[in-house]
C-alpha positions as CSV (number, residue, x, y, z in Angstrom):
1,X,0.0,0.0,0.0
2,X,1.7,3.3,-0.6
3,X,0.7,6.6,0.5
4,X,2.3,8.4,-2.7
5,X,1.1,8.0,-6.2
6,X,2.1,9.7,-9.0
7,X,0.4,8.7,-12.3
8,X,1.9,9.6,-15.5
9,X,-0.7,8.2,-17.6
10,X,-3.9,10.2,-18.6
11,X,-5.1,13.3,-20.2
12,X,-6.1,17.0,-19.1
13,X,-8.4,18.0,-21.8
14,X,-8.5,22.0,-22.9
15,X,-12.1,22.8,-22.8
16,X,-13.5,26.3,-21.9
17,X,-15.8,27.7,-19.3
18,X,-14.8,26.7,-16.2
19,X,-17.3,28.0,-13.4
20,X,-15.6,31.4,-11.7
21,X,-15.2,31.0,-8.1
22,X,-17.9,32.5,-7.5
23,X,-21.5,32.0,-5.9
24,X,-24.1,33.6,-8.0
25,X,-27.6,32.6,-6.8
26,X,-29.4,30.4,-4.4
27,X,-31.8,28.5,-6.3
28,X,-34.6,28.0,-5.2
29,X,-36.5,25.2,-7.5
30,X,-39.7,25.3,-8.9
31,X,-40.1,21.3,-9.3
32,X,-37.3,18.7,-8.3
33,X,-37.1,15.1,-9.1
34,X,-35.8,12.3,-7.4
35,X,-35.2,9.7,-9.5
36,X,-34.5,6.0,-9.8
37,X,-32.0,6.1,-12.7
38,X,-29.5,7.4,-10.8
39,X,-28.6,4.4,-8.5
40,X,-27.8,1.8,-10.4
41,X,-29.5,-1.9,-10.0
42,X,-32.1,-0.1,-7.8
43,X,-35.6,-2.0,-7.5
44,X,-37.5,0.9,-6.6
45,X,-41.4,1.2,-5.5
46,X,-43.1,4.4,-4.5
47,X,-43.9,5.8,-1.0
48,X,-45.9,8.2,-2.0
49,X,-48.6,9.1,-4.5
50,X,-49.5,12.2,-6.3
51,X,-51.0,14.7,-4.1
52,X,-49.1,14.1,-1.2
53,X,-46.7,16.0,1.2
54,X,-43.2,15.7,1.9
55,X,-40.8,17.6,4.2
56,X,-37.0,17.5,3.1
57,X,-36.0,13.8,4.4
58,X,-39.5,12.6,3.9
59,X,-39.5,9.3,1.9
60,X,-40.3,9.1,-1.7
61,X,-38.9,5.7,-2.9
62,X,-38.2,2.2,-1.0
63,X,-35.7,-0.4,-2.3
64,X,-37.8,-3.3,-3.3
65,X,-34.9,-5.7,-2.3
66,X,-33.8,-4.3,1.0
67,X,-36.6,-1.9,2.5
68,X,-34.7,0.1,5.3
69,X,-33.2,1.9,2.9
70,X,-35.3,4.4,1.6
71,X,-34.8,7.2,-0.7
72,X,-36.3,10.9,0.4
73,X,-36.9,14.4,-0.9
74,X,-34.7,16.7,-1.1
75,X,-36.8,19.8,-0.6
76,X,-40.3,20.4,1.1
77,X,-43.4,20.5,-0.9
78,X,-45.9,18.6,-2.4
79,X,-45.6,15.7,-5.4
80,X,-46.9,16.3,-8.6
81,X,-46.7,13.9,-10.9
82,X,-45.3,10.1,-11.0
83,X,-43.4,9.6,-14.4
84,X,-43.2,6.2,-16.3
85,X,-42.0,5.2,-19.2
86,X,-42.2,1.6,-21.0
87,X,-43.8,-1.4,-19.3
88,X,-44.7,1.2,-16.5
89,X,-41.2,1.6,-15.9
90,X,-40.6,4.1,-13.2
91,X,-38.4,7.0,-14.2
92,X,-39.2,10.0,-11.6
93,X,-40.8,11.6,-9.2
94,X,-41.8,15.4,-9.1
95,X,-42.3,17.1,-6.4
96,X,-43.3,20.8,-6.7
97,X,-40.9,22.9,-3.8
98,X,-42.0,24.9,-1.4
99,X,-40.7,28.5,-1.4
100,X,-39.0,27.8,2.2
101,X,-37.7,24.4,2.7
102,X,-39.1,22.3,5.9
103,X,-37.2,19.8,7.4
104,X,-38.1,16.2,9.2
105,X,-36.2,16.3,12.2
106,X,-33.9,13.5,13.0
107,X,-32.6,15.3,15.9
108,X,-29.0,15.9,16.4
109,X,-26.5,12.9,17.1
110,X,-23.2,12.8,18.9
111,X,-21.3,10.3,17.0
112,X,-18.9,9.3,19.5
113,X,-22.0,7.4,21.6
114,X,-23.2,5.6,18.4
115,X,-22.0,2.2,17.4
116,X,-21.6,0.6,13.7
117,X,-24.9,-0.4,13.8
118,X,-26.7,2.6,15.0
119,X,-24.7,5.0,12.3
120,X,-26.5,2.4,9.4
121,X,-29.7,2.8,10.8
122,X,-29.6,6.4,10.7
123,X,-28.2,6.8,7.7
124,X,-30.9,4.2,6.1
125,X,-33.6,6.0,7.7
126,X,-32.5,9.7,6.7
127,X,-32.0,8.7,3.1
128,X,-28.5,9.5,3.1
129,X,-27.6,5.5,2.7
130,X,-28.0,6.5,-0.7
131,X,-24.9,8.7,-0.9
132,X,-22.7,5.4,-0.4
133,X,-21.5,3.6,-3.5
134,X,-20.3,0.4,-3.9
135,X,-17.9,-1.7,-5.7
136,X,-17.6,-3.9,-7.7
137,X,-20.5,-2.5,-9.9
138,X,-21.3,0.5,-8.3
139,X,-24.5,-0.1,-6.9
140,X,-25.7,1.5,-3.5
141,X,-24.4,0.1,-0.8
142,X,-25.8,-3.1,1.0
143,X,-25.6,-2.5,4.8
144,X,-25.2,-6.6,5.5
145,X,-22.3,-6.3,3.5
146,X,-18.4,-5.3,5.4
147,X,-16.5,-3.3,3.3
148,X,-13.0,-3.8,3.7
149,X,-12.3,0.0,3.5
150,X,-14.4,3.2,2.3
151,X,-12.6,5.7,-0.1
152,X,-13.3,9.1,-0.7
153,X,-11.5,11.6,-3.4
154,X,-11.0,14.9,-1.9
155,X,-9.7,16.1,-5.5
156,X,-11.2,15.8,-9.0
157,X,-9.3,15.9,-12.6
158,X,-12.4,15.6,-14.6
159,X,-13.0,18.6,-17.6
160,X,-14.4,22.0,-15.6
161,X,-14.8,19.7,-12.2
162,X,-15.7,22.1,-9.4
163,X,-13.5,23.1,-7.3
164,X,-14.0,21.1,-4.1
165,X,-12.1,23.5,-1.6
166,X,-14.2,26.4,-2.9
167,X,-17.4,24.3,-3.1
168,X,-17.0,22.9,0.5
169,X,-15.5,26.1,2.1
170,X,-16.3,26.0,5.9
171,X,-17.8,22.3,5.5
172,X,-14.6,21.0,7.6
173,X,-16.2,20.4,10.8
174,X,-19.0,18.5,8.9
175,X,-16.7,16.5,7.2
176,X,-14.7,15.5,10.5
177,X,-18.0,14.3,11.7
178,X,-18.7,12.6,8.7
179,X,-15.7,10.7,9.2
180,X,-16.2,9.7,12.9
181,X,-19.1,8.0,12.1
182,X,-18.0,6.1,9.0
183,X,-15.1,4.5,10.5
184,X,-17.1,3.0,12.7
185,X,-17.6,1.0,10.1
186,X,-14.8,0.5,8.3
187,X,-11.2,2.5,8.1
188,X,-11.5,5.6,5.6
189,X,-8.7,6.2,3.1
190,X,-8.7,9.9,1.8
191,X,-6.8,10.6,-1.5
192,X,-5.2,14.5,-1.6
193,X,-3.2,16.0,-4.6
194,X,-1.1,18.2,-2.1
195,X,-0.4,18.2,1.4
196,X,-1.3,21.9,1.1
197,X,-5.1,20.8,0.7
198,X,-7.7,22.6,2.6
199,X,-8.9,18.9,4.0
200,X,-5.6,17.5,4.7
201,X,-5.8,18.3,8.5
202,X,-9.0,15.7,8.7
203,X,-8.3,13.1,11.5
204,X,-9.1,9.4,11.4
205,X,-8.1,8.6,8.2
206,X,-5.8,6.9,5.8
207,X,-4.2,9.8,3.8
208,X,-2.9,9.6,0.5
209,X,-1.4,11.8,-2.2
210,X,-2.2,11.2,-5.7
211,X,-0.6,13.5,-8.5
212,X,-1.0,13.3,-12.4
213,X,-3.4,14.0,-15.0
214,X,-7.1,13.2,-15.7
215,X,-8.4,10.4,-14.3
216,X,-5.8,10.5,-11.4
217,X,-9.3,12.2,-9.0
218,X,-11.2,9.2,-10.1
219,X,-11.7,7.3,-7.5
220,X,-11.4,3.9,-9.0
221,X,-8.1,4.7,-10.3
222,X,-6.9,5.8,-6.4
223,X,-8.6,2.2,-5.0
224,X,-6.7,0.3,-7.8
225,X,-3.2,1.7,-6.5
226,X,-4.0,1.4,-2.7
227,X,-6.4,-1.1,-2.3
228,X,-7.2,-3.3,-5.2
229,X,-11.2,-5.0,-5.5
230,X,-10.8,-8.6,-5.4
231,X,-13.5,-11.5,-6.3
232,X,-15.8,-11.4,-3.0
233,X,-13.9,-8.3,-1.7
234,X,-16.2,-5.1,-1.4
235,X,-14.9,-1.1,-1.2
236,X,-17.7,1.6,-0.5
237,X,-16.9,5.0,-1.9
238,X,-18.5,8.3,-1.2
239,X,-17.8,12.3,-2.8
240,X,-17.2,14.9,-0.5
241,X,-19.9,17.0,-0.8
242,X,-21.8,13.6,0.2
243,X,-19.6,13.5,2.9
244,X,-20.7,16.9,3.9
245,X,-24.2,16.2,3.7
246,X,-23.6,13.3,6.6
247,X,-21.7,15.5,8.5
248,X,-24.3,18.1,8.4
249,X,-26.9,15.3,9.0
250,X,-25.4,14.3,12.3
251,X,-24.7,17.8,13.8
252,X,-28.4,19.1,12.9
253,X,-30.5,16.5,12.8
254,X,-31.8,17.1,9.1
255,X,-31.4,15.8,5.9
256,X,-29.7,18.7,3.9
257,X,-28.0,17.8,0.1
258,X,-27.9,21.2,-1.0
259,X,-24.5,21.8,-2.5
260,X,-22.3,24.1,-4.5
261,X,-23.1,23.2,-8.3
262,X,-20.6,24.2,-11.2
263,X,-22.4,25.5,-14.0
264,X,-19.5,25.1,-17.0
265,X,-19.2,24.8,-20.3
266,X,-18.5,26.2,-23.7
267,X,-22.2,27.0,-24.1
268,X,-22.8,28.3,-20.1
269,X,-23.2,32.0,-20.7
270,X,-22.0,32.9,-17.1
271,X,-20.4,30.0,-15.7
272,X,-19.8,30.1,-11.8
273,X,-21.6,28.0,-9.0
274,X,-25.0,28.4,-7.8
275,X,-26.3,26.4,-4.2
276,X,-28.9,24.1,-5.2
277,X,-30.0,20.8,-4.3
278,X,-29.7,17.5,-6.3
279,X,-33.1,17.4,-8.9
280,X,-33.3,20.5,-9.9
281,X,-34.6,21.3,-13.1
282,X,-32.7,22.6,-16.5
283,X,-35.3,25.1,-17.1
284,X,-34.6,26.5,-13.5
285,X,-31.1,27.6,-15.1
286,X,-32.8,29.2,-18.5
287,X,-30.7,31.9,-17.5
288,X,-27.0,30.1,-18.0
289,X,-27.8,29.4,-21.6
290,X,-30.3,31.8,-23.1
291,X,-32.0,30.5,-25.8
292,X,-29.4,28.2,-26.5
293,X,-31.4,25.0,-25.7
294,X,-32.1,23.0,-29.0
295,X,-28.1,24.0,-30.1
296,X,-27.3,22.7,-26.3
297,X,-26.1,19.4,-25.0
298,X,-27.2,19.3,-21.1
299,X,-24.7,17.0,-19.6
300,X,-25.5,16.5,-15.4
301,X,-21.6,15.7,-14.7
302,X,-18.4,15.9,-16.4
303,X,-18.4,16.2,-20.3
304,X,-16.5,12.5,-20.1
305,X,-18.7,10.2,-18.1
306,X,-21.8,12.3,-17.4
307,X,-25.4,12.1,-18.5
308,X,-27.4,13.8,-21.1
309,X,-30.4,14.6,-19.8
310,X,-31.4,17.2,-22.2
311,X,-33.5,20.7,-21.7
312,X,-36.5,19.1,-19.6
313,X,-34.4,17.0,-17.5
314,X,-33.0,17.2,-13.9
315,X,-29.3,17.2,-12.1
316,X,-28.7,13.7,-11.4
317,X,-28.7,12.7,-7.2
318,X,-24.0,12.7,-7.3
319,X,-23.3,15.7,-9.4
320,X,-22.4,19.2,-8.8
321,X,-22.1,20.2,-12.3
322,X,-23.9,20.8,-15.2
323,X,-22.0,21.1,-18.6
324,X,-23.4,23.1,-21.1
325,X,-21.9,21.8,-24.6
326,X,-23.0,23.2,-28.0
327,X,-24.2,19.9,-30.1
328,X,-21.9,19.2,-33.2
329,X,-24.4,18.1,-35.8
330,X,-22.3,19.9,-38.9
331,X,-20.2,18.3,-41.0
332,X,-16.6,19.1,-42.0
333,X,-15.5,17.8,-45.2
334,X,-11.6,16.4,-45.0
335,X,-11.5,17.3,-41.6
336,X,-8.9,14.8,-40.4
337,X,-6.5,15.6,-43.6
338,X,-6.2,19.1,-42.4
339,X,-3.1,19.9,-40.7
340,X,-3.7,23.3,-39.5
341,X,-7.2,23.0,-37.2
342,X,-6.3,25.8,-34.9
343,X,-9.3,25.6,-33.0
344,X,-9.2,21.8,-32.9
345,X,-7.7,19.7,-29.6
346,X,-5.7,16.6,-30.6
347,X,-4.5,14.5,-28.1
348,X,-2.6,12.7,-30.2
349,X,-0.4,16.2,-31.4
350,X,-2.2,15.7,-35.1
351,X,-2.1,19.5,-35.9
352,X,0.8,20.7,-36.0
353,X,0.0,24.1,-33.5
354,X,0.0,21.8,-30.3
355,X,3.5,23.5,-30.3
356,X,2.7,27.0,-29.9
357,X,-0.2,25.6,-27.3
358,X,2.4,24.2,-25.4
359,X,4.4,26.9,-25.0
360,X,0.8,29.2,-24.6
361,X,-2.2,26.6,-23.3
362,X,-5.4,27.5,-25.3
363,X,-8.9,26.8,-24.1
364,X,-10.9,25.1,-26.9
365,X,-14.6,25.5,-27.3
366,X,-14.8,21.6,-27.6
367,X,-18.2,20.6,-29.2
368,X,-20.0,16.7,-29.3
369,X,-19.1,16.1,-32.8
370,X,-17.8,12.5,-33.0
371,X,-15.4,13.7,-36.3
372,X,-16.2,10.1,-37.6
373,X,-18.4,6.8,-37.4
374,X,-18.1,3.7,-35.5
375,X,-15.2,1.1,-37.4
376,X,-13.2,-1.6,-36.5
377,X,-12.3,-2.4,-33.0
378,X,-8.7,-2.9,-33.4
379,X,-6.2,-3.5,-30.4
380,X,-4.1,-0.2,-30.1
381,X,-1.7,1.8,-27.5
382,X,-3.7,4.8,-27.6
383,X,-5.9,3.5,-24.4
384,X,-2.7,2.4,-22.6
385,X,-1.4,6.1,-22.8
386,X,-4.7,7.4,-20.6
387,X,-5.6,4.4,-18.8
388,X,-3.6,4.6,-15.5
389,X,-4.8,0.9,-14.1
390,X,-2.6,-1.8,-14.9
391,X,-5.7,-3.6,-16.7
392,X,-6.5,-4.5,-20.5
393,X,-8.7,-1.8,-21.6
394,X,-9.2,-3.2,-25.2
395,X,-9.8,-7.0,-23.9
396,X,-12.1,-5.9,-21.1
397,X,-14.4,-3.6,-23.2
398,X,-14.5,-6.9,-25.8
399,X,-15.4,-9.6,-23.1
400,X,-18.2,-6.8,-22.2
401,X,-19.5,-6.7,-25.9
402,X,-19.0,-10.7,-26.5
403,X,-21.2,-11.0,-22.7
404,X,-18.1,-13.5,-22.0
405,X,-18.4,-13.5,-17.7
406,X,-15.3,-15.5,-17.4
407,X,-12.6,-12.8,-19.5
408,X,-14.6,-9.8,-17.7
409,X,-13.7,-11.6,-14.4
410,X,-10.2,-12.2,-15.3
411,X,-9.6,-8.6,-17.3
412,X,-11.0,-6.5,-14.4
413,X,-14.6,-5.7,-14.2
414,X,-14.6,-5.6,-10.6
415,X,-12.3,-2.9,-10.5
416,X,-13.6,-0.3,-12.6
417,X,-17.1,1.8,-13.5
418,X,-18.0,3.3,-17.0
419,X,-16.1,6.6,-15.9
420,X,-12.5,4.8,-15.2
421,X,-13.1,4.1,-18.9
422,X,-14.2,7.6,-20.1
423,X,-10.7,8.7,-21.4
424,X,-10.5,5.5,-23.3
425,X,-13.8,6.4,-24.4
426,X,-12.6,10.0,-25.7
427,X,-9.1,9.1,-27.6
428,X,-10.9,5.9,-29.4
429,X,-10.3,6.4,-33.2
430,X,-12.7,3.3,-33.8
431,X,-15.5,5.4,-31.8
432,X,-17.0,2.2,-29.7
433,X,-19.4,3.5,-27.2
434,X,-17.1,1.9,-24.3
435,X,-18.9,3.5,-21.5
436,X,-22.1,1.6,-22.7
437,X,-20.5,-1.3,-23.2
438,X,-18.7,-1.3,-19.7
439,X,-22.2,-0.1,-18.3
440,X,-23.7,-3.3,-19.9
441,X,-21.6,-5.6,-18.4
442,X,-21.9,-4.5,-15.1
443,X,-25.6,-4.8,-15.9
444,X,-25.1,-8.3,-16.9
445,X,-22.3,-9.5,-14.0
446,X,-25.5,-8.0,-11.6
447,X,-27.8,-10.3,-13.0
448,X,-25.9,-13.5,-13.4
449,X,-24.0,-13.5,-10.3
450,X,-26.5,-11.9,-7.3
């Protein structure tokens, strides 16, 4: 185990409009969703119906398979409308907000007197269960199941992350608390990109300093290089401003997600932060992209691994950012013969000006154009030189698409999510969907081996 990392495999990608340090608004919502989608594997069945009322911590959703953990509202208000889609699939639930938030009270905990047990229960019943992750497969977190470490990344590398120091500015005694309680459970390991990082005085933890470029903040990448997922091993992993939400939950006795949220992007006409709460509606932020909104992609995350979830969608339940892309639907005849794209990015140094960008970095206003169509699927080194885990990128994404259980098993599926493979994703010249394909065998290890 070291406590040291340096990766020098990856990629930091040159896109413009990053968020300003700076706090804009407080939103306050019109209508927020809470929805299924965004926990993977989840068997989900209502605990409300339309017309109902909810306080902020009320619950919303039960997990079918393990029904003390419940998933609540984030806001106070009243629920409007129950959304399905095919086969009366469940997709969301709207809830129309109140103008001033109310809270269920949980009443305030001192975490010292609380066992393992105890923090679980709370957590479960809160809703805040939710906010743990777990791998292999990244599903939530089973509480029956003893995690042989929890991880948390107080850093990210992803294009226009926000900044977590600025986002969780005088957060720290919620976190410490946080912390307390978890390793209760099981020790937490922290991964830092400087010893100068606002969170690096945090006690009861296992400290670690990662360096490099993009994906070196993922996550997955730090638990490969400290603590690698084995068959039958399980790691739980949590973001900070989850973290922060705990702590918060333990010292007040409420259930409070709102957050700092980065709005970025090429097409974000004032990008900065704004404190919101998870489910909150595009059209809420009409005023970050103007009348932008059929020429815009809405991505809820990073422009790597995030989701589209287009202009009537909702911030996903784990993200502070929205990326705001313009959609690349034109055509650009000879495109790759050109050797002078000046306002291209190659990572491969195609055009010959990544000299004069090296010497001056440029922002680029990077667009969703794939430059190509899908092709062969040929073996290549351009995954190995942004793919910092000493697995088969190439192998594993093929075993995914041939459904083959035993080469997923022995080329790493265990140790990774879609996003680990995001970068892979981004520099394929045979542009193979290998996010989706990951994603689907996940999907598929889930249903075969439960």
């Amino acid at each position: 185990m070291s406590n040291n990392i340096h990766l020098k495999k990856g990629l930091n990608i040159p896109i413009s409009g990053a968020a300003e340090l700076l706090a804009k608004k407080v939103l306050v919502p019109d209508t927020v969703a809470v929805k299924p989608e965004d926990f993977r594997g989840l068997k989900a069945k209502l605990a409300v119906k339309e017309g109902d009322r909810v306080l902020a911590g009320s619950p919303v959703l039960v997990n079918k398979e393990c029904t003390d953990i419940v998933f609540t509202s984030p806001v106070s208000g009243t629920v409007t409308e129950v959304v399905r889609g095919e086969k009366r699939k469940l997709l969301e639930v709207r809830i129309k907000a109140d103008r001033a938030t109310e809270y269920v009270d949980f009443g305030r905990q001192d975490v010292e007197s609380l066992d393992a047990e105890a923090v679980k229960s709370l957590l479960m019943k809160s809703g805040l269960w939710a906010c743990i992750i777990e791998r292999p497969y990244g599903v939530v977190a089973h509480p029956e199941v003893a995690p042989k470490a929890i991880f948390v990344s107080a850093f990210s590398t992803a294009p226009l992350a926000a900044d977590v120091e600025f986002a969780l500015k005088g957060e720290k005694a919620n976190l410490q608390t946080a912390i307390d309680a978890l390793c209760k459970i099981a020790p937490v390991h922290m991964s830092f990109n400087s010893e100068k990082s606002a969170f690096y005085g945090l006690e009861n933890i296992d400290k670690h300093i990662v360096t490099g470029p993009h994906p070196a903040g993922n996550v997955g990448v730090q638990i490969h290089h400290v603590c690698p997922i084995r068959k039958g091993q399980t790691v739980w992993t949590l973001t900070m401003h989850e973290l922060a939400a705990i702590g918060r939950f333990f010292n007040t006795g409420r259930y409070d997600v709102s957050r700092k949220i980065a709005v970025c992007g090429p097409q974000a006409l004032y990008p900065c932060y704004i404190q919101a709460v998870p489910g909150i509606s595009v059209k809420d932020l009409k005023e970050f992209y103007g009348t932008t909104a059929d020429q815009t992609r809405f991505v809820s995350g990073d422009c790597l691994s995030g989701r589209n979830i287009g202009s009537e969608g909702f911030l996903g339940f784990h993200d502070n950012q929205l990326t705001l892309l313009r959609e690349g639907n034109e055509y650009e005849a000879f495109g790759w013969a050109k050797p002078f794209r000046f306002n291209q990015f190659s990572s491969s140094h195609s055009y010959f000006h990544w000299i004069f960008n090296w010497l001056c970095p440029k922002k680029y206003d990077l667009d969703t154009n794939l430059h190509g169509g899908e092709r062969a699927f040929v073996v290549s080194d351009v995954y190995g030189k942004v793919f910092p885990m000493n697995l088969f990128p190439v192998f594993l994404t093929k075993a995914c698409i041939t459904k083959n259980i035993d080469a997923m098993e022995r080329y790493g599926i265990y140790e990774v999510l879609p996003e680990d493979l995001a970068l892979c994703e981004y520099v394929d010249p045979s542009k193979i969907d290998i996010q989706q394909h990951i994603s689907d065998g996940i999907d598929l290890m889930l249903k075969e081996m439960a």
